[in-house]
C-alpha positions as CSV (number, residue, x, y, z in Angstrom):
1,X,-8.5,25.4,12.5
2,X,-8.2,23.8,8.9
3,X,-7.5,27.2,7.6
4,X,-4.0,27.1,9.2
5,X,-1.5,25.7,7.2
6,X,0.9,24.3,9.8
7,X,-1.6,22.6,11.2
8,X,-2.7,20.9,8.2
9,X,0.9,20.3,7.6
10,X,1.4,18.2,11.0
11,X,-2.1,16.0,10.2
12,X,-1.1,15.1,6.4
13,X,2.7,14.4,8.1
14,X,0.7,12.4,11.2
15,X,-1.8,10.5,8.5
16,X,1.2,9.6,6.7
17,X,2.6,7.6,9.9
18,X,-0.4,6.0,10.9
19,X,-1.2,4.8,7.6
20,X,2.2,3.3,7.6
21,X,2.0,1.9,11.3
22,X,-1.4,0.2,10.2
23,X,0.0,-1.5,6.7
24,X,2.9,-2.9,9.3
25,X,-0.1,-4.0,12.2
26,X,-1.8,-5.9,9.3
27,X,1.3,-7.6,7.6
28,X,2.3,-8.6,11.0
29,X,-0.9,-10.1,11.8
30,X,-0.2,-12.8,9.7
31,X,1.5,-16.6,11.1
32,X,5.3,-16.7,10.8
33,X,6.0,-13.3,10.1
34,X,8.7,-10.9,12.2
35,X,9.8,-7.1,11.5
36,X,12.6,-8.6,9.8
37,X,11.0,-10.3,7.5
38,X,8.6,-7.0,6.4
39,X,11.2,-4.7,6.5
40,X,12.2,-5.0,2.7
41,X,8.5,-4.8,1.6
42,X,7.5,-1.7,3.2
């Protein structure tokens, strides 16, 4: 399963999206804060 190299492809490209779906989760955790307002800093 690891030994395939297109499926390693699709988790490194999947990790890559989740990692940037939870650094946008935690900024918008915070009071006063919109997509709007993140979208420069990300």
């Amino acid at each position: 399963m690891f030994r395939d190299n297109r499926f390693q492809w699709r988790l490194a490209h999947l990790t890559g999206i989740f990692d940037f779906l939870n650094e946008l989760n935690l900024k918008l955790q915070f009071r006063n804060n919109t997509i709007i307002s993140n979208y420069d800093g990300t």
